[in-house]
C-alpha positions in Angstrom: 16.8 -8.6 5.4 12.9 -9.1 5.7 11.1 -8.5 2.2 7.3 -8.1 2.4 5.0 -8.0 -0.4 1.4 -6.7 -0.1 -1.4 -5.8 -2.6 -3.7 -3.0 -1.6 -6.5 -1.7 -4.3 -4.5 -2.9 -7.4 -1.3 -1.4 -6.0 1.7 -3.4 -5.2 3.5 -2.6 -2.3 7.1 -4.2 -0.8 8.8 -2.9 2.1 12.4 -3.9 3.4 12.3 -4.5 7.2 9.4 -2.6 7.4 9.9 0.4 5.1 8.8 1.2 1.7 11.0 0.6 -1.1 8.7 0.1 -4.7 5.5 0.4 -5.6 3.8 -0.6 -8.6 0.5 0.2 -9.9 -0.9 -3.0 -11.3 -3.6 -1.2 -13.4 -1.5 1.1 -15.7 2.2 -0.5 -15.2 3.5 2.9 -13.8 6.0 1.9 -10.5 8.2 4.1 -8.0 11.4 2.9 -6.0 11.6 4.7 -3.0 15.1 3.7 -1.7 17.7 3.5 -4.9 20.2 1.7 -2.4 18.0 -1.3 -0.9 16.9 -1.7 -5.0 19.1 -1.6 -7.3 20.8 -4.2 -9.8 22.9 -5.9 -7.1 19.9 -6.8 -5.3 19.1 -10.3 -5.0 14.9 -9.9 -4.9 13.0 -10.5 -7.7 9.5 -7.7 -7.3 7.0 -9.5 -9.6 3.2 -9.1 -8.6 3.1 -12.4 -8.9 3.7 -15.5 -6.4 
């Protein structure tokens, strides 16, 4: 698996061999998963906005 973590306009963006699975809006704290299955509390990727 092949995470990616960008930051576009104060919104965080990771994608999972190539598609969208969380975003986070940095501003207000507000974020979306996208896929329930690629993240979920199994998953061994820490999202922080953060490096």
């Amino acid at each position: 698996m092949v995470f990616k973590k960008e930051t576009k306009d104060n919104e965080l963006y990771v994608y999972m061999n190539g598609k969208l699975i969380y975003k986070k809006w940095l501003n207000t704290g507000e974020s979306k998963v996208f896929d329930l299955i690629a993240y979920d509390k199994y998953t061994l990727k820490s999202i922080n906005e953060k490096e």
